[in-house]
C-alpha positions as CSV (number, residue, x, y, z in Angstrom):
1,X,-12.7,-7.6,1.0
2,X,-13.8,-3.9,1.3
3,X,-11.3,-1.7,3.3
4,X,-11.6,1.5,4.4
5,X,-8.4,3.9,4.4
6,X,-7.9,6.9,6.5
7,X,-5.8,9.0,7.6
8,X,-5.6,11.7,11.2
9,X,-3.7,14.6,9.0
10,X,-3.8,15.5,5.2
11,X,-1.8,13.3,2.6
12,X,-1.6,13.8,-1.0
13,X,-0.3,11.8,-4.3
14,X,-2.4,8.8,-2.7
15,X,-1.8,5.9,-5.1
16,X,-3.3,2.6,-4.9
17,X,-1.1,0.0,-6.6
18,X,-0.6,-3.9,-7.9
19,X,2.7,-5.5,-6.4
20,X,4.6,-8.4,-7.6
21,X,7.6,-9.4,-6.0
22,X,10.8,-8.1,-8.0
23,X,12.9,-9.8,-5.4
24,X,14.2,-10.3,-1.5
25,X,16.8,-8.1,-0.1
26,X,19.7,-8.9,1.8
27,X,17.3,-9.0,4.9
28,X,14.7,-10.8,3.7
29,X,12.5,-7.9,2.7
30,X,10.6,-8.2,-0.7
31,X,11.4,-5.8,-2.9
32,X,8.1,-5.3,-5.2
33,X,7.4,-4.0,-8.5
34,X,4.8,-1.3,-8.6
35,X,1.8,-0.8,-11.4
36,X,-0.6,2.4,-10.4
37,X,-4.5,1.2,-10.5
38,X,-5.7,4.2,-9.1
39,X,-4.8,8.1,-7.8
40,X,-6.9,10.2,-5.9
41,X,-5.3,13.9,-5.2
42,X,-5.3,14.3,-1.2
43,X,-7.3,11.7,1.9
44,X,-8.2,13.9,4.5
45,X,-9.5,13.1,7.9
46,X,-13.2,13.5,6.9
47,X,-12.6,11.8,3.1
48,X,-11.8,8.3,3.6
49,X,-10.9,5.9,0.9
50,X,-13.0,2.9,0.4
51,X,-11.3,0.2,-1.8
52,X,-12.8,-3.6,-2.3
53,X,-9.5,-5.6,-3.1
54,X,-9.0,-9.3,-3.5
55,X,-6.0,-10.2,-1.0
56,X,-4.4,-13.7,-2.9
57,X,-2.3,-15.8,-0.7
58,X,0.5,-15.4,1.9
59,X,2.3,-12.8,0.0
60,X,0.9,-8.9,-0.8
61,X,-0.6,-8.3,-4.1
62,X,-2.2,-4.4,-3.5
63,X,-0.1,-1.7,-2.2
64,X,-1.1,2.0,-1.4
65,X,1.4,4.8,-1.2
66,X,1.0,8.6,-0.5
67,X,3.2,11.8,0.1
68,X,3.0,13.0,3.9
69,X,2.8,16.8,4.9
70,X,6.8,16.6,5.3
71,X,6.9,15.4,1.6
72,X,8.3,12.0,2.3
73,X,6.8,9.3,0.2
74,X,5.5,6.4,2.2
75,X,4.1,3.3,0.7
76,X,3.0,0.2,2.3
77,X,1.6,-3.4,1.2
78,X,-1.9,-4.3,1.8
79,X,-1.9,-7.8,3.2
80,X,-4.0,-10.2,5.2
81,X,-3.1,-12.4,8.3
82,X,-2.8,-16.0,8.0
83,X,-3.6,-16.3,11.6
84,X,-7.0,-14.1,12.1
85,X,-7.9,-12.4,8.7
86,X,-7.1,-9.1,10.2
87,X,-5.8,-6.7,7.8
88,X,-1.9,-5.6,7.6
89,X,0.1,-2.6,6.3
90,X,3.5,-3.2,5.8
91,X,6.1,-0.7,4.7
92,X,7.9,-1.7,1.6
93,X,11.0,-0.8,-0.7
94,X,10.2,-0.5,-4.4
95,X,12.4,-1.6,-6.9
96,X,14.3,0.5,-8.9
97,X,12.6,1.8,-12.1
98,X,9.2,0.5,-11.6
């Protein structure tokens, strides 16, 4: 699947990553295990990110995370629909140490 990531303001540290579920919170939230498959410096407005990805199953398996203007981190799980296909970004907690 090829996905395009942008952005409508600057980011930086922009980190595409492999999950693997660590475990489920209290909430039933995965938490995932993070490995680092790629970093780019910034994604600007006008520099989108162009990533083909193999989405496996029901549960994520690609993550992207990045540093916002504030300096928050953010990181969300690339994921696919089971109903349409359509594509879904879901913010995640990673789990300590990884």
């Amino acid at each position: 699947m090829r996905i395009v990531l942008t952005t409508d303001c600057p980011v930086t540290k922009v980190k595409i990553l492999s999950l693997k579920v660590k475990s489920v919170d209290a909430q039933g939230k995965a938490v995932f295990a993070e490995k680092e498959l790629y970093t780019q410096e910034s994604l600007t407005p006008k520099r989108p990110l162009v990533l083909n990805l193999t989405l496996l199953g029901d549960i994520p398996n690609y993550g992207v995370s990045y540093i916002e203007e504030n300096g928050s981190v953010k990181r969300y799980a690339i994921g696919q629909s089971g109903e349409d296909g359509s594509l879904l970004l879901t913010e995640y907690r990673p789990a300590s140490g990884s």
